[in-house]
N, CA, C and O atoms as a printed pandas DataFrame, in Angstrom:
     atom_number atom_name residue_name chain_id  residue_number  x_coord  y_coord  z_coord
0              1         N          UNK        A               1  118.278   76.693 -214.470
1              2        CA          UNK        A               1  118.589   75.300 -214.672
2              3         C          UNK        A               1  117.398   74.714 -215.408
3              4         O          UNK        A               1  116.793   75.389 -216.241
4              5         N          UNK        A               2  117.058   73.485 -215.118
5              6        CA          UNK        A               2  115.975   72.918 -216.281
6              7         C          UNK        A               2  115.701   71.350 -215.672
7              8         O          UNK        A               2  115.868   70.955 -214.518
8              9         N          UNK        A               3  115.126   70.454 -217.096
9             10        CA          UNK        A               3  114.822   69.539 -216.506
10            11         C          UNK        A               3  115.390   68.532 -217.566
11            12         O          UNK        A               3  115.737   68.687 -218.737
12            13         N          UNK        A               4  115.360   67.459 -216.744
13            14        CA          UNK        A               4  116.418   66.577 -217.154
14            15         C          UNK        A               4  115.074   65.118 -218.160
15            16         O          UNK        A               4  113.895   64.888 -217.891
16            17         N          UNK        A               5  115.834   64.575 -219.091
17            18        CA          UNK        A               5  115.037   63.466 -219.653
18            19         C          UNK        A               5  115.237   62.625 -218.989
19            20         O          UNK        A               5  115.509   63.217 -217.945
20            21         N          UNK        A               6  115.322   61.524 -218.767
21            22        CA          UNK        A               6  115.592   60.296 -218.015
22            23         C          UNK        A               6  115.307   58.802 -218.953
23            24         O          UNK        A               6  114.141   58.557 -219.264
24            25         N          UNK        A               7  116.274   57.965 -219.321
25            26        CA          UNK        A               7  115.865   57.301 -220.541
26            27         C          UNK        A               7  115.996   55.729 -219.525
27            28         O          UNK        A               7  116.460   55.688 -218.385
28            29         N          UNK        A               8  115.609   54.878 -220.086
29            30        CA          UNK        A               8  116.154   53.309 -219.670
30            31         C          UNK        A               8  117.243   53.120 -220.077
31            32         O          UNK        A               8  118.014   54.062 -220.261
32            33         N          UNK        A               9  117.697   51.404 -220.405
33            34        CA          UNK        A               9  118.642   50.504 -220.339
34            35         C          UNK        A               9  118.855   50.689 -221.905
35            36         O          UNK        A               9  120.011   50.630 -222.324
36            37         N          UNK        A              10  117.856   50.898 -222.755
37            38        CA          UNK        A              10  117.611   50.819 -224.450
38            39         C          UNK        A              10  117.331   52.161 -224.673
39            40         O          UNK        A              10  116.959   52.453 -225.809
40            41         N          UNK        A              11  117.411   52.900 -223.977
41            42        CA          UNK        A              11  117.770   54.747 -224.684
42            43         C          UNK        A              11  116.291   54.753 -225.081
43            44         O          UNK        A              11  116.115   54.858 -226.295
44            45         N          UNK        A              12  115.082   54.654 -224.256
45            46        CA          UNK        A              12  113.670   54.784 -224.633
46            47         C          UNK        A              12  113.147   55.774 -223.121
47            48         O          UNK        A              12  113.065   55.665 -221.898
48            49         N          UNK        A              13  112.889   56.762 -224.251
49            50        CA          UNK        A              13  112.130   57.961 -222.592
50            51         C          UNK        A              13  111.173   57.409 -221.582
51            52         O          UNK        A              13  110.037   57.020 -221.852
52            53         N          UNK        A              14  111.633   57.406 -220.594
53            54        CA          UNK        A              14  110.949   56.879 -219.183
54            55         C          UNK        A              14  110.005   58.159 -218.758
55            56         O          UNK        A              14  108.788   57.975 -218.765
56            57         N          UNK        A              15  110.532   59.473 -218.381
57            58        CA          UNK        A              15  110.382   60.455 -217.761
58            59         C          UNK        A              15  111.070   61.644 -217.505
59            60         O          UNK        A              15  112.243   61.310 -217.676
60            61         N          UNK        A              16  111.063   62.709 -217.230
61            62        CA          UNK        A              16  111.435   64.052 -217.546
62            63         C          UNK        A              16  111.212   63.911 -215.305
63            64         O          UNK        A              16  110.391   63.468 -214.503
64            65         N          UNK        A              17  112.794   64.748 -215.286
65            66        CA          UNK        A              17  112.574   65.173 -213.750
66            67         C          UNK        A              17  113.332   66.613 -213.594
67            68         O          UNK        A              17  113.692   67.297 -214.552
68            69         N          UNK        A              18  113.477   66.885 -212.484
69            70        CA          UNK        A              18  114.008   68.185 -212.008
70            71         C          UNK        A              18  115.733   67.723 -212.411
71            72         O          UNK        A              18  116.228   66.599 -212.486
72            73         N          UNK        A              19  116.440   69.258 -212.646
73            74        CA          UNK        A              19  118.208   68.769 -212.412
74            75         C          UNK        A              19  118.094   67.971 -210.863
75            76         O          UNK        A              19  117.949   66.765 -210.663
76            77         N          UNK        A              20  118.181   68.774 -210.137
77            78        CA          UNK        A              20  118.515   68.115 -208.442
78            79         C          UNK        A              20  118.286   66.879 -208.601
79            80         O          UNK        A              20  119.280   66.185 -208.815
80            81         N          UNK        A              21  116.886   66.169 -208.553
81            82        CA          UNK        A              21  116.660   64.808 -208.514
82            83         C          UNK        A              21  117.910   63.912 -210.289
83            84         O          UNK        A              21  118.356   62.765 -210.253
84            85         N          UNK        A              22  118.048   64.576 -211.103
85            86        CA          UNK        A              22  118.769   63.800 -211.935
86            87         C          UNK        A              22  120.788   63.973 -211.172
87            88         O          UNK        A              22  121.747   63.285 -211.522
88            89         N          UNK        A              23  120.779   64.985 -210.237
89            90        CA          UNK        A              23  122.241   65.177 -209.982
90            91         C          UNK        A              23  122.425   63.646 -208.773
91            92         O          UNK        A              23  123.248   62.730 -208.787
92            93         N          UNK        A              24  121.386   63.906 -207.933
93            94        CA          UNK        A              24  121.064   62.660 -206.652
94            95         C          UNK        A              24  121.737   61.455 -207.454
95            96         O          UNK        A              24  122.648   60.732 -207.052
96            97         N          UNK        A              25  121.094   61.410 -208.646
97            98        CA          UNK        A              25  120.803   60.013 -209.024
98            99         C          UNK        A              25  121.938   59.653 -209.408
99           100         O          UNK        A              25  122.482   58.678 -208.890
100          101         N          UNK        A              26  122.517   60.363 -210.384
101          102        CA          UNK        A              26  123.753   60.525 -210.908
102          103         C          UNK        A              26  125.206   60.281 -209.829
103          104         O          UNK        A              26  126.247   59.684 -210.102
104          105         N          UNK        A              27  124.797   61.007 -208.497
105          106        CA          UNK        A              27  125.986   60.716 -207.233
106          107         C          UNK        A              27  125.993   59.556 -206.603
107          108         O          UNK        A              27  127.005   58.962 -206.230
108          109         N          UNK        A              28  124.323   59.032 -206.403
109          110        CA          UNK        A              28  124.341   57.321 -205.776
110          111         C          UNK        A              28  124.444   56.674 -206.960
111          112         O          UNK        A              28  123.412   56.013 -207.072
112          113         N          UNK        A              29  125.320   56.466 -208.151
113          114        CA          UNK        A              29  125.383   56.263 -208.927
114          115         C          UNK        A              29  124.269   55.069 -209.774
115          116         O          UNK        A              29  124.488   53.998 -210.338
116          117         N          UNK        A              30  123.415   55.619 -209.603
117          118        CA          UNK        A              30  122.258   54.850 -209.990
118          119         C          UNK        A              30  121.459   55.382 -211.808
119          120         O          UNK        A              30  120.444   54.994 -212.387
120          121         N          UNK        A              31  122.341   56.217 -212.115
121          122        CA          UNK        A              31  122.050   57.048 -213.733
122          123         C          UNK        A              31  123.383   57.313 -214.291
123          124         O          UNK        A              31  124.286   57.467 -213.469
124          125         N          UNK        A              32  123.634   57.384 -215.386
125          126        CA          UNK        A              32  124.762   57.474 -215.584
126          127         C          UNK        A              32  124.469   58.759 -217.158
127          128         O          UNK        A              32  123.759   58.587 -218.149
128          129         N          UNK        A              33  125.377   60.000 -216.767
129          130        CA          UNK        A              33  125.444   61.104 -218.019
130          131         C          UNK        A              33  125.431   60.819 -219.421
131          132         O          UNK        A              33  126.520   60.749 -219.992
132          133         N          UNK        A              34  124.303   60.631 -220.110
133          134        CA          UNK        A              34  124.326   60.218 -221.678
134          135         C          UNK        A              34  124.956   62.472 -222.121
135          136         O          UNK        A              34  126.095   62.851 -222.394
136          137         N          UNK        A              35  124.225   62.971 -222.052
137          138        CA          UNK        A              35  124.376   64.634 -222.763
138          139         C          UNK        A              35  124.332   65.472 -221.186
139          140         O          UNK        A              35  123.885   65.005 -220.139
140          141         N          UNK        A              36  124.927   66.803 -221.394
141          142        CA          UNK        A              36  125.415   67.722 -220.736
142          143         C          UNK        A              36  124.789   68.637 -221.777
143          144         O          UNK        A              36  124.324   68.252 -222.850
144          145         N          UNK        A              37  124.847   70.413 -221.161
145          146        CA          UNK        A              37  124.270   71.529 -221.670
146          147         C          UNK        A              37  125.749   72.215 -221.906
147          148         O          UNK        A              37  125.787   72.657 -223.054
148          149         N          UNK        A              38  126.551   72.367 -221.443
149          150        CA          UNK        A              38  127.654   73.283 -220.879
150          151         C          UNK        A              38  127.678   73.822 -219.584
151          152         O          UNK        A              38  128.809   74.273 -219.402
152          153         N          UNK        A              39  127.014   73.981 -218.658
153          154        CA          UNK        A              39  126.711   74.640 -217.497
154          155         C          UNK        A              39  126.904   73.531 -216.654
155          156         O          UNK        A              39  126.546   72.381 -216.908
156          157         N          UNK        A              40  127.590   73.991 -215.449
157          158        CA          UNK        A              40  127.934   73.073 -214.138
158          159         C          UNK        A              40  127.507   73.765 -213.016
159          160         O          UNK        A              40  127.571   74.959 -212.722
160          161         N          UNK        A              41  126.902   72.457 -212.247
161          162        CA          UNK        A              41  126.171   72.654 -210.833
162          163         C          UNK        A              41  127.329   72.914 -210.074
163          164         O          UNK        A              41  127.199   73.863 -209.300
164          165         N          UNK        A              42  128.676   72.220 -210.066
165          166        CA          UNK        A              42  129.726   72.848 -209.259
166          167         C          UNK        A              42  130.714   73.365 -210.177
167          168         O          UNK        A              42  130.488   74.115 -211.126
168          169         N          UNK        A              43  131.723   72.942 -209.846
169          170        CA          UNK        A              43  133.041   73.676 -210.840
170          171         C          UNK        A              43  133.649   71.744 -211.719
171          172         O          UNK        A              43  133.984   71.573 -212.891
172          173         N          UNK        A              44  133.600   71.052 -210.999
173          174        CA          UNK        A              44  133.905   70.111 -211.962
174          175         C          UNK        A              44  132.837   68.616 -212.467
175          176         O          UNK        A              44  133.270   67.530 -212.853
176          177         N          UNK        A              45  131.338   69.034 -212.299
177          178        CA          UNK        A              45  129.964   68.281 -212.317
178          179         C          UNK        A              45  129.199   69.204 -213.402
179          180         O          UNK        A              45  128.448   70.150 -213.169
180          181         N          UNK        A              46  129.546   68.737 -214.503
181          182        CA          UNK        A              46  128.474   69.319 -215.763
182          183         C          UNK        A              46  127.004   68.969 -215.210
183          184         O          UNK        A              46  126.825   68.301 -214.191
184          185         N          UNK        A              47  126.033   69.469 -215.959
185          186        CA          UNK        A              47  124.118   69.914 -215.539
186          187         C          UNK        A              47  123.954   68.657 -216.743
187          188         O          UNK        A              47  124.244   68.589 -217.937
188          189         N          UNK        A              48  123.482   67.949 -215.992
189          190        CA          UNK        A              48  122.874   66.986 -216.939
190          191         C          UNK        A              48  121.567   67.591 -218.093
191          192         O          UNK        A              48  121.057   68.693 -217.892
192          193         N          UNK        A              49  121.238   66.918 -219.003
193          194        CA          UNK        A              49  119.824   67.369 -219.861
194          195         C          UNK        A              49  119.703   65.808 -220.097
195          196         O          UNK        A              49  118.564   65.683 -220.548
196          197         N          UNK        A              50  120.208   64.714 -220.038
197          198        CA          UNK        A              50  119.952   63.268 -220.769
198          199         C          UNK        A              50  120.856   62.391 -219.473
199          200         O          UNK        A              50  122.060   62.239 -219.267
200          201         N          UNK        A              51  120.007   62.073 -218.984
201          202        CA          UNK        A              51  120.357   60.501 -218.263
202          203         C          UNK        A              51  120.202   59.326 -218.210
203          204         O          UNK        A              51  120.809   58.660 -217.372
């Protein structure tokens, strides 16, 4: 797996984190999926690379 970018409100890089901590964020819906790799953590949750 890898690590995820993490951007703001204006698509400007904040920080780079682990997948896990970008999947968390993504479920308390507090990030929302800008890009995907192809690869999924389950069967229907693409691996984020851009949040």
């Amino acid at each position: 797996m890898g690590k995820v970018l993490v951007l703001n409100a204006s698509y400007e890089p904040l920080n780079i984190t682990n997948w896990r901590r970008a999947v968390v964020l993504l479920i308390k819906g507090k990030a929302e999926r800008i890009e995907h790799n192809g690869k999924y953590v389950y069967a229907d949750f693409p691996l984020p690379t851009v949040i």
